[in-house]
KEKOL-604245 format. One record per residue: residue number from 0; residue in three letters; x, y, z of N, C-alpha, C, O in turn. Coordinates in pm, whole numbers, plus 50000, padded with zeros to 5 digits. Example, Ala and Ser with C-alpha at 12.3 -4.5 7.8 and 13.67 -1.06 7.14 Angstrom:
BEGIN
nr = 0, rest = ALA, n.east = 51319, n.north = 49431, n.up = 50780, ca.east = 51230, ca.north = 49550, ca.up = 50780, c.east = 51320, c.north = 49670, c.up = 50780, o.east = 51424, o.north = 49668, o.up = 50846
nr = 1, rest = SER, n.east = 51285, n.north = 49775, n.up = 50708, ca.east = 51367, ca.north = 49894, ca.up = 50714, c.east = 51290, c.north = 50003, c.up = 50787, o.east = 51341, o.north = 50114, o.up = 50804
//
This chain:
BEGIN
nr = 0, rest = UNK, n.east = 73847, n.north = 37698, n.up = 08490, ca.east = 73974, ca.north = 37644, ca.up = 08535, c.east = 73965, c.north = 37492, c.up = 08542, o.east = 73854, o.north = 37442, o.up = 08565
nr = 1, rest = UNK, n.east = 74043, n.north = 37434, n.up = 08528, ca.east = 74084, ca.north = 37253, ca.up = 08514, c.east = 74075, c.north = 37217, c.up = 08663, o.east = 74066, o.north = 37305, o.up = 08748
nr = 2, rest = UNK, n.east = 74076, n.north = 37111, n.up = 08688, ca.east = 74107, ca.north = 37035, ca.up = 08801, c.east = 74018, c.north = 37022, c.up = 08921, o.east = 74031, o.north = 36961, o.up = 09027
nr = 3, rest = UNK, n.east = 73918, n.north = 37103, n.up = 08869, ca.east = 73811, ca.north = 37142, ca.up = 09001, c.east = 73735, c.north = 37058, c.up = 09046, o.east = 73638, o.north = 37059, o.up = 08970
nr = 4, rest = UNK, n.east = 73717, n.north = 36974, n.up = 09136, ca.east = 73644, ca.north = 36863, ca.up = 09183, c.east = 73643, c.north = 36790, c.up = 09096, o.east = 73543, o.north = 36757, o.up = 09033
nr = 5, rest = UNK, n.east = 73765, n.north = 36749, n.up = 09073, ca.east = 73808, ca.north = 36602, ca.up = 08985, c.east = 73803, c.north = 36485, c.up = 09073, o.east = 73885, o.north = 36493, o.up = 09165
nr = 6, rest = UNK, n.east = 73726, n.north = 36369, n.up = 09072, ca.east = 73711, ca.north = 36283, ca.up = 09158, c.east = 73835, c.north = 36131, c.up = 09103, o.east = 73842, o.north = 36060, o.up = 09003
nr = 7, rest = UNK, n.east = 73881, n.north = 36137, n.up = 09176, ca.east = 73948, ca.north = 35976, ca.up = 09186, c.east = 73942, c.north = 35860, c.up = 09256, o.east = 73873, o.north = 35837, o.up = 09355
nr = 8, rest = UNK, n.east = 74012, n.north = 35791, n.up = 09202, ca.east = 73915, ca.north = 35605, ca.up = 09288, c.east = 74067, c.north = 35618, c.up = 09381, o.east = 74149, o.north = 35708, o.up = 09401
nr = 9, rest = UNK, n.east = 74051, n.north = 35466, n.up = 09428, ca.east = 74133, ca.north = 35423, ca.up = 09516, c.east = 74313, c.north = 35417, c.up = 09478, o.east = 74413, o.north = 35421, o.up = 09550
nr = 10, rest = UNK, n.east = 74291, n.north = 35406, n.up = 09340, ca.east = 74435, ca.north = 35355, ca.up = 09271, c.east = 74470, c.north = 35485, c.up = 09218, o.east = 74569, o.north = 35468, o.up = 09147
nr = 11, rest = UNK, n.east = 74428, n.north = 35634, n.up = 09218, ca.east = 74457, ca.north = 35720, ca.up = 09135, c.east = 74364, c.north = 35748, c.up = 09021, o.east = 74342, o.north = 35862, o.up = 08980
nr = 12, rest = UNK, n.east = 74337, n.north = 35692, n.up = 08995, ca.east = 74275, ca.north = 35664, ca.up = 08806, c.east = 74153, c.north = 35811, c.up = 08839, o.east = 74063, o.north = 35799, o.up = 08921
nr = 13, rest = UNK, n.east = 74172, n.north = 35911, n.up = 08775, ca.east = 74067, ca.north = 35984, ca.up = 08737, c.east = 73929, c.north = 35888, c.up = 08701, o.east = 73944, o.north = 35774, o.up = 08656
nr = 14, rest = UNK, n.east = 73779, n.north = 35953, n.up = 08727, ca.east = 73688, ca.north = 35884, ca.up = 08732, c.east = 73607, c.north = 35942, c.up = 08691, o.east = 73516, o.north = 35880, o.up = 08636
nr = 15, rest = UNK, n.east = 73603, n.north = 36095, n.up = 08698, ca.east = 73511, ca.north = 36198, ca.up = 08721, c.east = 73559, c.north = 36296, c.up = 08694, o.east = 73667, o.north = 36323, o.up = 08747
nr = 16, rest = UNK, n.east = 73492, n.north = 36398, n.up = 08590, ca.east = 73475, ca.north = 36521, ca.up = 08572, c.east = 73369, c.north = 36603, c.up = 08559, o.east = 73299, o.north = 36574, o.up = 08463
nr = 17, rest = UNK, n.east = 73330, n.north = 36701, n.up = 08627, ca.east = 73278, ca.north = 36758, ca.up = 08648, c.east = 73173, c.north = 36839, c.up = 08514, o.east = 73050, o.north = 36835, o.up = 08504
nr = 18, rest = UNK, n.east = 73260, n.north = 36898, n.up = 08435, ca.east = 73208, ca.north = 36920, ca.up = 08316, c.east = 73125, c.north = 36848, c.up = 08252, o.east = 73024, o.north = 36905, o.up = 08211
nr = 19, rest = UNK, n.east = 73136, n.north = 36752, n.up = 08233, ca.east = 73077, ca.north = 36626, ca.up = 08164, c.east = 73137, c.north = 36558, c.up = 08079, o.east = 73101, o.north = 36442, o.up = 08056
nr = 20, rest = UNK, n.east = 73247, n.north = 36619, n.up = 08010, ca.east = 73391, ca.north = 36567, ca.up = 07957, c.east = 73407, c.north = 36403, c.up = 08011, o.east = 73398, o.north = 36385, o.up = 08132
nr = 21, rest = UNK, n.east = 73426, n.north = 36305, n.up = 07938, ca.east = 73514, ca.north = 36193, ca.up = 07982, c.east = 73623, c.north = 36246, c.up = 08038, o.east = 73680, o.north = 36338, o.up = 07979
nr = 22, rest = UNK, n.east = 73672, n.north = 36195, n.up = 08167, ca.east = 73821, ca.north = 36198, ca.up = 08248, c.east = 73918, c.north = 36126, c.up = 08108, o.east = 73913, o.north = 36012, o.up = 08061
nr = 23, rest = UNK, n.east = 74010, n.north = 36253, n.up = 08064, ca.east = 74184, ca.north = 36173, ca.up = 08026, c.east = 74216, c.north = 36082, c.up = 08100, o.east = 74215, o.north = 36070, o.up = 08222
nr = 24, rest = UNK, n.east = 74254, n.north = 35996, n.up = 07990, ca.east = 74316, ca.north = 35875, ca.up = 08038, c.east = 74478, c.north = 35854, c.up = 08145, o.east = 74519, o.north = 35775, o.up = 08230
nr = 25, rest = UNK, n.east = 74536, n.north = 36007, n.up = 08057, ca.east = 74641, ca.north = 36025, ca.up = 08154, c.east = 74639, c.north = 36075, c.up = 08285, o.east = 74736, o.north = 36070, o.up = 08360
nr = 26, rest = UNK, n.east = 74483, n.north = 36145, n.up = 08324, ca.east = 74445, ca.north = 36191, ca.up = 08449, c.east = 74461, c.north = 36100, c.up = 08577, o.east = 74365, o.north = 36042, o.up = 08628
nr = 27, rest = UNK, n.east = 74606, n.north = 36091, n.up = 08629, ca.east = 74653, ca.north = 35989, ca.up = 08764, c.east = 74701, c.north = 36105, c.up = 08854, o.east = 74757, o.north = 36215, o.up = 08850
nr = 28, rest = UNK, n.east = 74642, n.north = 36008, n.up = 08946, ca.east = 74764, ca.north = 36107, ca.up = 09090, c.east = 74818, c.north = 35982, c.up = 09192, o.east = 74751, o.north = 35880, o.up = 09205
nr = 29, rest = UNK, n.east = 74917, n.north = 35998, n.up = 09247, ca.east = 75050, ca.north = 35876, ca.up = 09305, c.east = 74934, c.north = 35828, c.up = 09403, o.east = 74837, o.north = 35902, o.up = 09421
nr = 30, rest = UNK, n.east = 74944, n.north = 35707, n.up = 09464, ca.east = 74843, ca.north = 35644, ca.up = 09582, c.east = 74986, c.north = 35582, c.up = 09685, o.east = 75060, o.north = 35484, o.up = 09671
nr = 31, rest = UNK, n.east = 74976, n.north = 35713, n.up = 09812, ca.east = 75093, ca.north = 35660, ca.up = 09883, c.east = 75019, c.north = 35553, c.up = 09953, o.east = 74899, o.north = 35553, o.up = 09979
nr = 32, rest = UNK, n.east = 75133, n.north = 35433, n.up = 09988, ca.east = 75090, ca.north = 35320, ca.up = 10098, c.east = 75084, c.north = 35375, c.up = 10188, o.east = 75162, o.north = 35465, o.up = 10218
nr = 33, rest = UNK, n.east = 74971, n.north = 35330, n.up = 10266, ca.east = 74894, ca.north = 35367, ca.up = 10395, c.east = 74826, c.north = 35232, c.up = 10456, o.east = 74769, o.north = 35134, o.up = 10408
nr = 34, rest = UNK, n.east = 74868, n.north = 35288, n.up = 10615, ca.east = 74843, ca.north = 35175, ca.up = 10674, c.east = 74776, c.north = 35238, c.up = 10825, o.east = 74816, o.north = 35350, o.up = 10857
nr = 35, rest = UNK, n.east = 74674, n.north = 35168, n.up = 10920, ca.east = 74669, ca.north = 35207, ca.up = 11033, c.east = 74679, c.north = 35135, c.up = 11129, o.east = 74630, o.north = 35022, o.up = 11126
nr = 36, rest = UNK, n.east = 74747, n.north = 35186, n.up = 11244, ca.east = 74816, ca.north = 35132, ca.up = 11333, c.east = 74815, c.north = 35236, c.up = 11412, o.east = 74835, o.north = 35352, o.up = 11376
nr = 37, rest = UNK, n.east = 74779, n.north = 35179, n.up = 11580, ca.east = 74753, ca.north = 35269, ca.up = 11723, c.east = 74640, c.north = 35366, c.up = 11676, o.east = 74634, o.north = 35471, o.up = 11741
nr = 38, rest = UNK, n.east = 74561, n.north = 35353, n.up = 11588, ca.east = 74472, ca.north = 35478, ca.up = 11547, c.east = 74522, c.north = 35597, c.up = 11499, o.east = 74473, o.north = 35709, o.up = 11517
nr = 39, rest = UNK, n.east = 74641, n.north = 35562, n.up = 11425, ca.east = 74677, ca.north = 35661, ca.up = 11334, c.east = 74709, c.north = 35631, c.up = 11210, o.east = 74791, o.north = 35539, o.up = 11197
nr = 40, rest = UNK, n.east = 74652, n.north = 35700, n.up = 11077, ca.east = 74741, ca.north = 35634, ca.up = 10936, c.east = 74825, c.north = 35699, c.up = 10931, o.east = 74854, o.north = 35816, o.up = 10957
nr = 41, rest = UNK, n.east = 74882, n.north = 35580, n.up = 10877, ca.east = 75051, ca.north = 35624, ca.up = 10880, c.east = 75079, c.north = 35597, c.up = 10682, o.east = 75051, o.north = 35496, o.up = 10617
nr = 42, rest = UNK, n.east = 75127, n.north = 35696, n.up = 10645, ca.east = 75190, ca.north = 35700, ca.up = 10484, c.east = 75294, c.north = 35734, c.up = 10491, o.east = 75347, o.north = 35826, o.up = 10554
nr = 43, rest = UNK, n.east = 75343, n.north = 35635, n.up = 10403, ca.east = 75505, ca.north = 35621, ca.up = 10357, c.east = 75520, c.north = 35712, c.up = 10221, o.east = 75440, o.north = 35671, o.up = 10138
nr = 44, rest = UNK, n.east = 75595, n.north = 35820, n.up = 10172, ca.east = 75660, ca.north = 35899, ca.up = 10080, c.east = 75718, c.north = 35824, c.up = 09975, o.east = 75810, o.north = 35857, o.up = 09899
nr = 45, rest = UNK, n.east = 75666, n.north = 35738, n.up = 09979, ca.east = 75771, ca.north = 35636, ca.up = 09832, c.east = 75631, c.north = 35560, c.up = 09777, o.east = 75514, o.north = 35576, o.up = 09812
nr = 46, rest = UNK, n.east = 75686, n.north = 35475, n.up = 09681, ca.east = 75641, ca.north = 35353, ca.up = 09638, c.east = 75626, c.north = 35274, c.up = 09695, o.east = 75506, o.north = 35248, o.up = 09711
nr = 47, rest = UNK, n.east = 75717, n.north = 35188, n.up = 09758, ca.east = 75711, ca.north = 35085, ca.up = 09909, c.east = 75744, c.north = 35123, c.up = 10069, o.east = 75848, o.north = 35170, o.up = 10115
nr = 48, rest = UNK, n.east = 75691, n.north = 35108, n.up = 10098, ca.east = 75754, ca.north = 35129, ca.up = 10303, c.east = 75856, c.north = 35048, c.up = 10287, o.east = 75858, o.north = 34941, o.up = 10225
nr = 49, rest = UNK, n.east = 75984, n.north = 35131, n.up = 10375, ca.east = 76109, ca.north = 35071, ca.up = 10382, c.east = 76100, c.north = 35024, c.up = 10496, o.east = 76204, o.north = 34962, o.up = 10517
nr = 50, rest = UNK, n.east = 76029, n.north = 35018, n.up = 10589, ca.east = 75989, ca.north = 34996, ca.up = 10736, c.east = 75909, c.north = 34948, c.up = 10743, o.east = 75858, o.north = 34905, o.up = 10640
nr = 51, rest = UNK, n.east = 75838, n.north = 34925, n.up = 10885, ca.east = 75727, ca.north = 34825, ca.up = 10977, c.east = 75665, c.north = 34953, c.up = 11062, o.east = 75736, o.north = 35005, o.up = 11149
nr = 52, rest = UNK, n.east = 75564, n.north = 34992, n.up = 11042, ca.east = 75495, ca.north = 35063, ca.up = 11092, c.east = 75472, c.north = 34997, c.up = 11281, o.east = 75442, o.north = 34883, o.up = 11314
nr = 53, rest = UNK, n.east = 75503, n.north = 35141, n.up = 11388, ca.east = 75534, ca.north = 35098, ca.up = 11507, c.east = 75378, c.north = 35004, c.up = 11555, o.east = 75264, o.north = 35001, o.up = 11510
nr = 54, rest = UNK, n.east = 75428, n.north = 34957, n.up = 11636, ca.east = 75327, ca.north = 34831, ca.up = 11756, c.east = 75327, c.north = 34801, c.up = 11850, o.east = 75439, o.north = 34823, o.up = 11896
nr = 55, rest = UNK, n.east = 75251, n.north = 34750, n.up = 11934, ca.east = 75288, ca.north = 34724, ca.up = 12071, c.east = 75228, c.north = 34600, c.up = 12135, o.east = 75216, o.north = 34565, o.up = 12253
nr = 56, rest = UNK, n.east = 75188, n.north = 34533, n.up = 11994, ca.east = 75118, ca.north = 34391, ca.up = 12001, c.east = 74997, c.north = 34383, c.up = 12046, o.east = 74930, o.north = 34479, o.up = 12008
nr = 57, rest = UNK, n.east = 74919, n.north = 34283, n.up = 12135, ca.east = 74787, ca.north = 34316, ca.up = 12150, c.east = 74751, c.north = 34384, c.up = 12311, o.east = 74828, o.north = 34391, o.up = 12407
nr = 58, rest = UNK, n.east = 74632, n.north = 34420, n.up = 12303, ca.east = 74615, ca.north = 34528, ca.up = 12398, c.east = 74574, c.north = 34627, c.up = 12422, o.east = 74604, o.north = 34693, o.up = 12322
nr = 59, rest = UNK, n.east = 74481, n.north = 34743, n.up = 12540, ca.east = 74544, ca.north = 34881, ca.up = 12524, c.east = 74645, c.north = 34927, c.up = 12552, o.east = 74723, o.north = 34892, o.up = 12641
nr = 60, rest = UNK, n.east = 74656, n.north = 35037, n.up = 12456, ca.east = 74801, ca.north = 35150, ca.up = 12442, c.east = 74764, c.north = 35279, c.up = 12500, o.east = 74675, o.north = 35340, o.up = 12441
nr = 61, rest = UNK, n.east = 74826, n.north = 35341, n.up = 12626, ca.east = 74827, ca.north = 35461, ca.up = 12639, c.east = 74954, c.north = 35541, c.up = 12653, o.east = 75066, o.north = 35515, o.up = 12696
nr = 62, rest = UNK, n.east = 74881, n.north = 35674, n.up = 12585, ca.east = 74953, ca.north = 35759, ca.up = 12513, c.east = 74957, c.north = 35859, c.up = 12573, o.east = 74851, o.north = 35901, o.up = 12620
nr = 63, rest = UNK, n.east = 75095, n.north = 35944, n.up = 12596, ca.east = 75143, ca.north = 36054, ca.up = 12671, c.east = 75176, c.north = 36164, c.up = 12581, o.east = 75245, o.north = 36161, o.up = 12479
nr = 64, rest = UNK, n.east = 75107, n.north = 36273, n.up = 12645, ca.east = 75190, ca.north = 36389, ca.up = 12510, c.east = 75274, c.north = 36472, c.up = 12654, o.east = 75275, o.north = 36445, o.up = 12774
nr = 65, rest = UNK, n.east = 75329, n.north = 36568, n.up = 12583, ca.east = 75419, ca.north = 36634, ca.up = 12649, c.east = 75393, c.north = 36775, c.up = 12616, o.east = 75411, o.north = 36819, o.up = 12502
nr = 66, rest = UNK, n.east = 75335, n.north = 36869, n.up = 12742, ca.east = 75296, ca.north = 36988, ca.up = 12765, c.east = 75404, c.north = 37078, c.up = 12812, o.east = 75472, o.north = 37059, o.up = 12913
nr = 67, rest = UNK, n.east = 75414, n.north = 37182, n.up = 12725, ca.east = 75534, ca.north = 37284, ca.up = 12765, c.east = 75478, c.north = 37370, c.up = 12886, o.east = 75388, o.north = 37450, o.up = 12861
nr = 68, rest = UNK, n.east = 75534, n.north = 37356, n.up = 13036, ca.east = 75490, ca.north = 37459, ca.up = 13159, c.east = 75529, c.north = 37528, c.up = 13140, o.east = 75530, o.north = 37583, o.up = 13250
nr = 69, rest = UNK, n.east = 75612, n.north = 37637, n.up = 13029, ca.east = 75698, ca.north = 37750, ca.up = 13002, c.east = 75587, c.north = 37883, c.up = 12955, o.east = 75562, o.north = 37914, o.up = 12839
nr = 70, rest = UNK, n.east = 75547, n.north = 37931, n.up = 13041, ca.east = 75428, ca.north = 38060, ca.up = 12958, c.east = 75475, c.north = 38122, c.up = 12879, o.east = 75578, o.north = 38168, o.up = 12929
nr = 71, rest = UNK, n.east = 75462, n.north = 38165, n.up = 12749, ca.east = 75556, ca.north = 38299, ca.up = 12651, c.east = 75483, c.north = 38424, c.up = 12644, o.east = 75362, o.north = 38446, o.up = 12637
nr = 72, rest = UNK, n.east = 75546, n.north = 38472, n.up = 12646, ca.east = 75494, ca.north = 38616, ca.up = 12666, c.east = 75494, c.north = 38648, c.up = 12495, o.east = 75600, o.north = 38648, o.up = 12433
nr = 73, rest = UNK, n.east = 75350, n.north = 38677, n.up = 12421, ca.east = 75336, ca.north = 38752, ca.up = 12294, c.east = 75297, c.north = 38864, c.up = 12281, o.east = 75219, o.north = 38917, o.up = 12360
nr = 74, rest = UNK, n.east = 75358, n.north = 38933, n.up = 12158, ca.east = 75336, ca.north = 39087, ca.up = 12197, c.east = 75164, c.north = 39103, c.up = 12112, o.east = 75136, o.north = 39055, o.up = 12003
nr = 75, rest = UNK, n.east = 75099, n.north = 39160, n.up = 12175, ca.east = 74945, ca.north = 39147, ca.up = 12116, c.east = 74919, c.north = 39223, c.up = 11962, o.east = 74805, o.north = 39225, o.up = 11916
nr = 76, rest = UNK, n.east = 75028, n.north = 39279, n.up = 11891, ca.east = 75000, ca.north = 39299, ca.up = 11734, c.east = 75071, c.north = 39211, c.up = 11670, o.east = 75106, o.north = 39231, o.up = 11554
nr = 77, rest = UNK, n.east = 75099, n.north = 39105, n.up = 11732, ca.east = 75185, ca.north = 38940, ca.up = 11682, c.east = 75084, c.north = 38882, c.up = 11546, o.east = 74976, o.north = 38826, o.up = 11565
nr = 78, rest = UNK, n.east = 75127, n.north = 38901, n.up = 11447, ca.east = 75020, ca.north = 38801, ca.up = 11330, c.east = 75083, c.north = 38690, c.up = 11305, o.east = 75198, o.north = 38686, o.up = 11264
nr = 79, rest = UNK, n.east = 75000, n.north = 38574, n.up = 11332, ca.east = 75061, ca.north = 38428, ca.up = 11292, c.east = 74999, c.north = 38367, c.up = 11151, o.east = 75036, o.north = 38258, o.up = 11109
//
């Protein structure tokens, strides 16, 4: 089968094949922009970020998540 631990660089560009085959030249895959910020990367779905990835200038940042106190009752032959 094709594609199996095909290695790529930073820009897409196939680099590596496994077989021993030279990588096709047409062998690309898209390189979304990525950026990190608060300790998370953040990738944009396009070509360019239409936005400013969030900030809070300099400093620590603490972070709140939000826990549901609601218990649910599952029925125990439940497959997820």
């Amino acid at each position: 089968m094709p594609f199996h631990h095909w290695r790529y660089d930073r820009t897409g560009r196939c680099v590596d094949v496994p077989a021993g085959d030279p990588p096709p030249a047409a062998a690309r895959l898209f390189a979304f922009p990525t950026v990190e910020s608060l300790g998370i990367i953040w990738a944009f779905n396009g070509i360019e970020p239409t936005y400013a990835v969030p900030t809070f200038g300099e400093g620590p940042v603490a972070l709140d998540s939000f826990r549901n106190p609601v218990t649910m009752k599952v029925a125990s032959d439940t497959v997820f």
